[in-house]
C-alpha positions in Angstrom: 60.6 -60.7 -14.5 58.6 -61.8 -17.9 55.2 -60.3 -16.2 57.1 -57.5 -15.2 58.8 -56.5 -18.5 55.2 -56.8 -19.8 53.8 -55.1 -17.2 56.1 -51.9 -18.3 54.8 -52.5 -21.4 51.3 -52.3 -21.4 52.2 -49.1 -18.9 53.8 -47.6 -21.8 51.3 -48.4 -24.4 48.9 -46.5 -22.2 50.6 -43.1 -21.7 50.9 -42.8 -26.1 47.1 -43.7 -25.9 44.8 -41.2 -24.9 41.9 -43.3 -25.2 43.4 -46.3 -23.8 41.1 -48.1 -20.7 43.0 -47.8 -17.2 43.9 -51.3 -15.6 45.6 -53.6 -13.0 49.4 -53.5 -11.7 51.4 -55.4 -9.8 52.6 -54.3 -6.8 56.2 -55.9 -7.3 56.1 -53.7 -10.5 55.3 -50.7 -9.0 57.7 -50.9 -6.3 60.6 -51.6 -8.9 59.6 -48.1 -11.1 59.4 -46.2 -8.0 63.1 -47.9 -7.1 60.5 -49.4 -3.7 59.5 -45.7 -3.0 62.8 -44.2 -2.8 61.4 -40.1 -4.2 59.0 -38.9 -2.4 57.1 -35.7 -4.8 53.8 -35.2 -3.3 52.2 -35.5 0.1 48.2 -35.5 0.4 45.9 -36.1 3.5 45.0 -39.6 1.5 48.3 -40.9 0.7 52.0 -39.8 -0.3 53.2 -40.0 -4.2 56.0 -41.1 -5.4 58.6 -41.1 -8.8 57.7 -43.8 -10.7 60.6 -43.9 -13.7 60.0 -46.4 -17.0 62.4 -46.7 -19.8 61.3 -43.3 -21.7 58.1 -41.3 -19.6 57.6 -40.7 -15.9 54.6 -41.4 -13.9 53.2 -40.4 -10.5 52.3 -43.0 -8.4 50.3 -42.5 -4.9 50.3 -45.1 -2.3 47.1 -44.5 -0.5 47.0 -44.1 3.4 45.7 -47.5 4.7 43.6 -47.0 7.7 41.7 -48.9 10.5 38.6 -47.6 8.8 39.6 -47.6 5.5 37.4 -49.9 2.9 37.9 -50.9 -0.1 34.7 -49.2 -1.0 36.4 -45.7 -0.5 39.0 -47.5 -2.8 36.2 -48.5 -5.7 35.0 -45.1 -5.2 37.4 -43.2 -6.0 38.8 -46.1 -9.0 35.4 -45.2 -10.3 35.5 -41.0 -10.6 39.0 -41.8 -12.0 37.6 -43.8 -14.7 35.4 -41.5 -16.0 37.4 -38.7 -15.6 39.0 -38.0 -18.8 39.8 -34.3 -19.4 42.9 -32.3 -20.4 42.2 -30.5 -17.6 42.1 -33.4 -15.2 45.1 -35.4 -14.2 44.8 -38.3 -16.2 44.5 -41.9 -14.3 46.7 -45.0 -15.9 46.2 -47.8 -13.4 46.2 -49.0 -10.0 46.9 -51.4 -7.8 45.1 -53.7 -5.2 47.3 -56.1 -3.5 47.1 -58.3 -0.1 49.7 -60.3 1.5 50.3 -62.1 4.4 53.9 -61.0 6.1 55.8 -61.5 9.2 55.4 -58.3 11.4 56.6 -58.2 15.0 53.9 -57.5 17.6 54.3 -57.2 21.7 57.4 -58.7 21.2 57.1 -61.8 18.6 56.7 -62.4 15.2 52.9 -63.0 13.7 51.3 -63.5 10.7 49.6 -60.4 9.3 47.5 -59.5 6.0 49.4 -56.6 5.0 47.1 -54.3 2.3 48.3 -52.2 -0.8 46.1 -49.6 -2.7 47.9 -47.6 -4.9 47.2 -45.3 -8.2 49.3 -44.4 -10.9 48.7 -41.1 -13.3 50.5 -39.5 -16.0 53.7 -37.3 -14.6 53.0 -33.4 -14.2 56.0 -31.5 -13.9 55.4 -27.8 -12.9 54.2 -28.6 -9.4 50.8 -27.3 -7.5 48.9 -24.0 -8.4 49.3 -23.5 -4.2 53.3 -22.9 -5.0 52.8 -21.1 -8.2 50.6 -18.7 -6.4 53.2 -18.7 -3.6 55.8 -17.8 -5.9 53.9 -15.5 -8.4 56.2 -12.0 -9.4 55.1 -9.2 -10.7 56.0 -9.2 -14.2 53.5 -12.9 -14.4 51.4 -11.8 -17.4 47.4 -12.0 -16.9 47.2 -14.6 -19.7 48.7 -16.6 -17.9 46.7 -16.8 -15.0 43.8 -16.6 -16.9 44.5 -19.6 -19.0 44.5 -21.3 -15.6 40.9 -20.2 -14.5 39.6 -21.2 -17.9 41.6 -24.4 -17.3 40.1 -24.8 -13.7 36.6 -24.6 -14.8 36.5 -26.0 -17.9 38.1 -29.4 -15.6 35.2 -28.7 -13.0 32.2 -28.3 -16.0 33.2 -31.6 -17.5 33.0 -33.5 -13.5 30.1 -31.9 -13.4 28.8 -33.2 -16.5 29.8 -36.7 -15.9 28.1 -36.3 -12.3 31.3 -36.1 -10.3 31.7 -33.8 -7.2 35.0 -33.3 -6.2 34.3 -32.3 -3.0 38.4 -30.9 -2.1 38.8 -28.3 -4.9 42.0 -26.0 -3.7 45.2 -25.2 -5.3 47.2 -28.1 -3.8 44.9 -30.3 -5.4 45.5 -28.6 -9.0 48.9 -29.4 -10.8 50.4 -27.8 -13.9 51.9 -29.3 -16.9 55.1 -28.6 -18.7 52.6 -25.8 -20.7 51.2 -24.0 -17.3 48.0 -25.7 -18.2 46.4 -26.5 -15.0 45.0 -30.3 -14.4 42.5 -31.4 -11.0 43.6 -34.0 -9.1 42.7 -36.1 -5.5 39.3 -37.6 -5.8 39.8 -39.0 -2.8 36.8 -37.4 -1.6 34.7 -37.4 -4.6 31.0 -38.5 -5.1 29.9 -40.4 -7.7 26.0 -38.6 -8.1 23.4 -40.9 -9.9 21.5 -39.8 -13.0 18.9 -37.6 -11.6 20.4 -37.0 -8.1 21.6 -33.9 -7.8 22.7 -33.8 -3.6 22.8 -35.9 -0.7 23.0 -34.8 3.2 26.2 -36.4 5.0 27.0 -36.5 8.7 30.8 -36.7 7.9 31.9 -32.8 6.5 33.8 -33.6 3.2 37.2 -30.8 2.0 39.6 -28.7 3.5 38.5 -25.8 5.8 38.3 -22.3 4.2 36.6 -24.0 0.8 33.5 -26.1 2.3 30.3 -24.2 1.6 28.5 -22.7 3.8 25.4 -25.3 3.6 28.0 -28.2 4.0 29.1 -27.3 7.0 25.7 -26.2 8.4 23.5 -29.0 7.0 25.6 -31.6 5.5 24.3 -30.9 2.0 26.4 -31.7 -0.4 25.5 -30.5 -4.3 28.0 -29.4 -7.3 27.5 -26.1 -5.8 29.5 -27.0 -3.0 32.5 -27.1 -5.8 31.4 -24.0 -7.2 32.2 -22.2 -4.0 35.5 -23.7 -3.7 35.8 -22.8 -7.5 35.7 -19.0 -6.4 38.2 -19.1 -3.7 40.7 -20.6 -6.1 39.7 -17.9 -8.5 40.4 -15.2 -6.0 43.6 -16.3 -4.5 44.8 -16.1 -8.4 43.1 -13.1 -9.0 44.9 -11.7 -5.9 48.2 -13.3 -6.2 48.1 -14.4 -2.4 47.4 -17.9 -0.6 46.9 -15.8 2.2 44.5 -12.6 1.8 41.3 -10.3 3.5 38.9 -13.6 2.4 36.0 -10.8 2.9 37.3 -7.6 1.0 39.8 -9.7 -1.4 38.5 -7.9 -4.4 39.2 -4.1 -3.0 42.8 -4.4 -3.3 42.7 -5.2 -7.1 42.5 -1.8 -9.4 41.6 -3.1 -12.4 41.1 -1.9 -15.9 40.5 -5.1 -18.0 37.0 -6.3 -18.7 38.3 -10.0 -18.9 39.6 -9.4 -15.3 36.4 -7.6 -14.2 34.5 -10.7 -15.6 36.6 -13.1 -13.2 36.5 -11.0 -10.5 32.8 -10.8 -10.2 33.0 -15.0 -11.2 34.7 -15.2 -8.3 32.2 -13.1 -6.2 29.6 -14.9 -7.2 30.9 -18.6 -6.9 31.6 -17.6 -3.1 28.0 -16.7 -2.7 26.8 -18.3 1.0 23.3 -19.1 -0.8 23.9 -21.9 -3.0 21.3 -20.8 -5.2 22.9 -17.6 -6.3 25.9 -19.2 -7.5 26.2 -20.1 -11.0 26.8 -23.8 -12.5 30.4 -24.4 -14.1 28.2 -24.1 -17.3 27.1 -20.4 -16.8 30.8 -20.1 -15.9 32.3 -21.4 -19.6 30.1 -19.3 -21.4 30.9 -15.9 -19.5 34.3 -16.5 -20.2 33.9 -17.1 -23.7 31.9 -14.0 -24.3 35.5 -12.4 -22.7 37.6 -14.2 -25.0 37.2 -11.5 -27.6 38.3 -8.5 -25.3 42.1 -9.2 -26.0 44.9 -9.9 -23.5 45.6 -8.1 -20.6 48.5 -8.1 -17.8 49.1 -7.3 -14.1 50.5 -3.9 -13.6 52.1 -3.0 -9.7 51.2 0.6 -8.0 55.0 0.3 -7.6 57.5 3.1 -7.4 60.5 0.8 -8.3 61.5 1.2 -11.8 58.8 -0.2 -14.2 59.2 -1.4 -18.3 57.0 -2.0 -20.8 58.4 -4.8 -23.4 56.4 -6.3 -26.8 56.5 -9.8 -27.1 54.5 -10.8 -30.4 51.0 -9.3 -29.2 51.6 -9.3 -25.9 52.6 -6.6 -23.3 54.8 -7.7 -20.6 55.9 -5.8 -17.4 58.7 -5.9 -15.8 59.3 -4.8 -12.0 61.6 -5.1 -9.5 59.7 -4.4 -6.4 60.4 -5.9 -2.5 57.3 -6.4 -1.6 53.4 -6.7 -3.0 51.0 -4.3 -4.2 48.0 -3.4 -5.1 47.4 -5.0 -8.6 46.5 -3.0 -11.3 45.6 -4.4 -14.8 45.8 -2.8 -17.9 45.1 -3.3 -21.6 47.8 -4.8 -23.8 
């Protein structure tokens, strides 16, 4: 109980220090914050995550999917992207946990001794849920701002992976969470790649992602670059842009009616991220610094080609619209 106590500790020391160094739990401890995985929050195709409760902050811990074919190279792998991955816009990683033990199990019909294997990860706690179910549940009077703070959010995450020579290789908006402040943070590097200084792709038999945001020249060659990210980057973009998880994938950007050259910017972002040659899209560089030249253009706000009853409010600088509407329209945006 002594090593746990300090254990919780040294957890807690880590989530006040930003720059604090991620490192080793016990599984005994992890299974007593997560009251032995009783609240389930999250479900991945790499593992499920649970609650974890300390004496004053929450974390997320996921217990990782222990395969036949799993190795504990995947395991270092991913430990390793984690690592380096410090961003506000990335989930931030607190520690993990590697632990084997032999157990009793019951197998064709008696009782023998098996190695039973734990991998687990802990990160900080994010409280508002998935971009997938804030897209899901996205109304009409949602200001632009808002949504735009989240693409900026998105890409300024994905320049600084890209930077530190990270691929993330399953960018959709399951794997991006939002913080108490709608600020949107990557997560699951359970796919990620690790490039080395000077590499910039590598050809893989094994098709990495989620289908509907693998590039084109993954699927078809196996080649895997940061502009395989950058495509996934645009389908985000357009399924926030739109307002739908489910939309025309091919005409997307004719339903949007838009008067905003911030929006316009995004939209054509978008358009060019989900280029099928690799070599037209831009880096998450070239991204940042188109954005930033739209920074200056002021803020801007969805509008509805609705013909329920529509009002303009002021909040500080900001124009908000309000509708009651019963179903989806073509977007319109306008200047605040």
């Amino acid at each position: 109980m002594a090593d746990q106590a300090s254990e919780l500790e040294a957890l807690e020391l880590i989530l006040t220090d930003a720059n604090a160094e991620p490192t080793k739990l016990s599984y005994a401890l992890i299974k007593s914050i997560t009251t032995n995985f009783s609240q389930e929050i999250g479900l991945g195709g790499f593992g499920v995550v649970y609650l974890g409760v300390l004496r004053n902050e929450k974390v997320a811990v996921k217990k990782l999917f222990i395969e036949q074919d799993f190795s504990d190279e995947l395991f270092v792998d991913e430990v390793n992207c984690l690592v380096r991955a410090k961003h506000n816009n990335i989930v931030r990683f607190l520690d993990y946990c590697a632990d084997t033990q032999g157990e009793l199990v019951k197998f064709d019909g008696r009782h023998v001794m098996a190695e039973l294997r734990q991998r687990l990860l802990c990160f900080e706690y994010v409280p508002n849920g998935n971009l997938h179910d804030y897209i899901k549940g996205i109304s009409h009077g949602d200001e632009w701002q808002i949504r735009y703070k989240m693409i900026k959010g998105i890409c300024h995450g994905l320049q600084y992976l890209h930077k530190e020579r990270i691929t993330h290789l399953d960018l959709k908006p399951d794997n991006v969470l939002l913080d108490a402040y709608m600020e949107p943070k990557i997560t699951d590097f359970g796919l990620s790649r690790l490039f080395d200084e000077g590499q910039s792709r590598v050809f893989t038999k094994n098709v990495p992602g989620t289908r509907g945001y693998i590039a084109p020249e993954v699927i078809d060659k196996g080649e895997i670059s940061f502009k395989s990210d950058i495509f996934a980057l645009g389908i985000v973009v357009s399924k926030l842009l739109v307002g739908q998880n489910n939309y025309d994938i091919e005409n997307w950007h004719e339903s949007l009616d838009v008067d905003c050259t911030q929006a316009k910017s995004c939209i054509q972002i978008a358009q060019s991220c989900m280029e099928a040659d690799q070599h037209k899209r831009p880096t998450a560089e070239e991204i940042i610094k188109k954005l930033n030249e739209m920074e200056s253009l002021g803020s801007s706000i969805y509008r509805t080609n609705s013909s329920d009853s529509e009002n303009l409010i002021q909040h500080g600088e900001v124009w908000i619209l309000l509708v009651r509407a019963k179903q989806r329209n073509p977007v319109t945006m306008v200047h605040a």
